[in-house]
N, C-alpha and C positions, 0 to 999 in steps of 0.2 A: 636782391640777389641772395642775400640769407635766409631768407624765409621760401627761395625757389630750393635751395639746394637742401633744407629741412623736410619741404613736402615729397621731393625726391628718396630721402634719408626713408621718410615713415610710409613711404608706397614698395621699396624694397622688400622693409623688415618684414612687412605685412605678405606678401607676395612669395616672399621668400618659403616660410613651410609650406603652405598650397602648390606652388610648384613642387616642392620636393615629395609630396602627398601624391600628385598628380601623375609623378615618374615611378614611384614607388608603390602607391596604393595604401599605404600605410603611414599611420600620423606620427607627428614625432612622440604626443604619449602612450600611443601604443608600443612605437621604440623601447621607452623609456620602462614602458610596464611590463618588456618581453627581457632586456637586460637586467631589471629585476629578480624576475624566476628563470634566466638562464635558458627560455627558448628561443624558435625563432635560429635564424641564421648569426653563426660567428661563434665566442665560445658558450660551452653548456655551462650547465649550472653550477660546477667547480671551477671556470672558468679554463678548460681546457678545450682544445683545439681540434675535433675531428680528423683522424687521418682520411682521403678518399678513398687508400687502398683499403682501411680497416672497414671500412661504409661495402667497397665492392666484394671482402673475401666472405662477412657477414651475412651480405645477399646471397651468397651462393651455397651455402651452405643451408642444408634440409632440416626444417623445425619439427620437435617432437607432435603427434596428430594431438596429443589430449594436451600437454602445457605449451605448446608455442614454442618452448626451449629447446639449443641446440643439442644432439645428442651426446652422450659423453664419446671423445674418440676411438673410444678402445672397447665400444661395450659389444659381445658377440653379436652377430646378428643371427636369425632365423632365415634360413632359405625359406622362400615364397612357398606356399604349397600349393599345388593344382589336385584337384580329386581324383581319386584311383579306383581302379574294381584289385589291385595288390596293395600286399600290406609291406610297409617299407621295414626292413631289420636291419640296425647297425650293431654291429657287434664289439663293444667298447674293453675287451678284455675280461681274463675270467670268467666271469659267466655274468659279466653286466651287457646289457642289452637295453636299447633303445629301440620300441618297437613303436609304427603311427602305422595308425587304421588308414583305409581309402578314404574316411574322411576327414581325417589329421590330428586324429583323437591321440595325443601322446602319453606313452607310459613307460618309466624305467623299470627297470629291473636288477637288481643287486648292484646299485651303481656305488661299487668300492673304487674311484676313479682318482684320485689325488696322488695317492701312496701305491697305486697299482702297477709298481714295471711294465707292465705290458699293455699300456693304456697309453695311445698317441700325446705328445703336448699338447695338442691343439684341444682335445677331447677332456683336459682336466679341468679349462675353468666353467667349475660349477655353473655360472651365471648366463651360461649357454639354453641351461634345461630348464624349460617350462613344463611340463610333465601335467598331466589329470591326476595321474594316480604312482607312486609307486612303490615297488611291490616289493617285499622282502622276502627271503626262503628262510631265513634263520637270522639267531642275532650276530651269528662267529663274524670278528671284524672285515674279513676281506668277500663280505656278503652284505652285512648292513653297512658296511663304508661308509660313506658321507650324504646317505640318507635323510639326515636329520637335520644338515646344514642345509641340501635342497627344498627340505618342506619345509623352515621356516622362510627361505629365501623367496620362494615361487608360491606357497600356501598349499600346494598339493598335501593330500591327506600318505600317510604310510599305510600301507594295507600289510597284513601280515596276521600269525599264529595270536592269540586274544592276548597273553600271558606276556608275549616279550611286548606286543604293543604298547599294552599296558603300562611296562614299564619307564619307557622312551623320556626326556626333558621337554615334553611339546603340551600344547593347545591338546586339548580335547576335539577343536572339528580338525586337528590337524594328525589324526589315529581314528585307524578304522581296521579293529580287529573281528579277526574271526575266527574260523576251525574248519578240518575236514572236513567235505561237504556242504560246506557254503559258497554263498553268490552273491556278488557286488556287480552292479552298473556305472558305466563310465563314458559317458552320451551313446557311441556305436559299438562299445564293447562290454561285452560279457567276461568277467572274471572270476573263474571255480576254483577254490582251493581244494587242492587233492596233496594224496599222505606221501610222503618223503622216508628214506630209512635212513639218519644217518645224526647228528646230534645239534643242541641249541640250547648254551649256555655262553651269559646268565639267565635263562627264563625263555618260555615258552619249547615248542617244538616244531622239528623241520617239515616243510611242504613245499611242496611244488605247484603250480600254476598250470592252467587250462584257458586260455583267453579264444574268444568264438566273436568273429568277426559280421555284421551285416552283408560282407561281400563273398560270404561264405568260410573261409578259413579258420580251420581251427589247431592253433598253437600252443605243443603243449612244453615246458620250462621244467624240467624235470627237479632243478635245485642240487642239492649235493646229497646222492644218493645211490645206496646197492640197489642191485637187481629185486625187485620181490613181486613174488603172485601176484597181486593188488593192480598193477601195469596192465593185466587183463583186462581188469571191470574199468582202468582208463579208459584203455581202448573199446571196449564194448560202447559205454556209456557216452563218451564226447568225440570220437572216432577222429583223433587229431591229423589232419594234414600234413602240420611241420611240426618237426621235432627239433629244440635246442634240448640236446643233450651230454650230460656229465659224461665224461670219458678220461678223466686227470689220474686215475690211478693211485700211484705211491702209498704210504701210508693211511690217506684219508678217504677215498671213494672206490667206485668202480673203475676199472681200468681199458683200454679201449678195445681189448677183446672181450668182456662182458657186456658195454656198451654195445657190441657188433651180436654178441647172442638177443639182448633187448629186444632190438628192432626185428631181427631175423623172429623171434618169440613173439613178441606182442602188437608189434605195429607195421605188419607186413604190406597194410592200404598205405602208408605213409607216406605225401609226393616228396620230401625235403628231407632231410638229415644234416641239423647243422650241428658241428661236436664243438664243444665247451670245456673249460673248466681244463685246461692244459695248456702245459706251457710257461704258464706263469712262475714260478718257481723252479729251481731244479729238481725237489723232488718227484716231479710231477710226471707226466707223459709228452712228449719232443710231438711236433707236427708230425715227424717221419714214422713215430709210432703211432700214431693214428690214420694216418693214409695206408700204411702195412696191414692193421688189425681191421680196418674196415673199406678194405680195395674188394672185396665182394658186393660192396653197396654203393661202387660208382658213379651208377647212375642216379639212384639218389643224391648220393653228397656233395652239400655245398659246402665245402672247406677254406673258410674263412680267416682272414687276417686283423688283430687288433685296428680297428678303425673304418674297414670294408662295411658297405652298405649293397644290401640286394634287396630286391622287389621279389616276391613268389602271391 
């Protein structure tokens, strides 16, 4: 009888993992070897306990394309871009602009954006702009703004007069100066510095822009500037389409009835008239005097609002 109930005993013990293997698939030192490094089901490696909800909100959330990692919650996104035969212009206050080619080539433009009153919330944080290039008319603070924070952020180079470039806290591929009468390439756009009248200190001098589009269009940025002769051989030379044009007045520029002799003078082929450079401050020129000084160019004018985007 004892010796029945012993062979019973050691046919169990023996029987016993192999079934448990058999339901499982898994030995009990593989068990043993998985509770060791904390894989395998039940707790992880700190010995804590998986939530399922934390398993399901985990899965549903979209991983970065290049690290696998979730994205940070808050970070801007980019709207999708689809390709265009127009060039997209946002107009971010002052005379900062965000302009994309038809084929999403991006580039700012005096983006004094943080400390700008007239520059939407939504449109201050920096870490929205990816930019190719962008572009400076002078170094006066509410023109090169936060230029310098964007290019080391995003890596775009600052284009601008040789002198102030020069002077900037950056990387060398992160300045790309130049002068009157020159030409930078930026994948589909063309960028010509042309002369400006109006001042840039500490260093260098004022210019305006000429950017000339593969889908035709050519935008010229006049920067902060009087009227002068010069506007001619613009227009002769790069024969621009749209015009963002200074019309702030006060103390500092031209004011929007010399803005309105401009165009009437020099750029009569012109299909667009966007005005600039007002509004911002109180010294400056009111919307209402600008649509007053240049209601002769109606049909031209696109009279835009801090944060407004158009297509031409």
């Amino acid at each position: 009888m004892k010796v029945g109930l012993a062979v019973c005993l050691s046919v169990l013990m023996t029987a016993g993992p192999v079934m448990a293997q058999a339901k499982t698939g898994k030995t009990p030192a593989a068990d043993k070897a998985k509770k060791r490094t904390g894989r395998g089901k039940g707790p992880n490696a700190k010995g804590e306990q998986k939530k399922p909800a934390d398993d399901k909100a985990a899965a549903d959330k979209p991983a970065d394309a290049k690290t696998g990692n979730e994205p940070a919650k808050d970070a801007p996104k980019q709207p999708a871009f689809k390709k265009s035969k127009k060039v997209t212009i946002t107009w971010l206050g002052h005379a900062a602009f965000e302009i994309i080619s038809g084929e999403g080539t991006r580039v700012l433009i005096d983006p004094f954006l943080k400390n700008n009153p007239a520059t939407p919330e939504a449109k201050k944080d920096l870490a929205q702009y990816k930019p190719k290039a962008i572009l400076v008319t002078h170094s006066h603070g509410d023109h090169l703004g936060d230029a310098v924070e964007i290019a080391k952020a995003s890596g775009a180079p600052i284009v601008g007069d040789y002198d102030m470039v020069s002077g900037l806290k950056l990387k060398d591929d992160r300045k790309m100066g130049g002068n009157v009468g020159g030409k930078m390439v930026f994948d589909d756009v063309e960028v010509h510095i042309v002369p400006a009248v109006h001042g840039s200190q500490p260093g260098g001098r004022p210019v305006g822009y000429v950017l000339k589009f593969k889908t035709g269009q050519v935008l010229y940025h006049t920067g902060d500037t009087w009227i002068f002769s010069d506007m001619a051989l613009i227009n002769e030379i790069h024969k621009p389409t749209i015009l963002l044009m200074n019309c702030g007045g006060g103390p500092y520029t031209q004011d929007p009835a010399t803005c309105g002799l401009a165009m009437k003078k020099y750029f009569k082929k012109a299909k667009a008239i966007v005005p600039m450079h007002f509004g911002t401050f109180p010294p400056l020129a009111t919307e209402a005097d600008v649509q007053k000084a240049l209601k002769k160019q109606k049909k031209k004018l696109k009279l835009m609002k801090p944060g407004d985007t158009i297509q031409l």
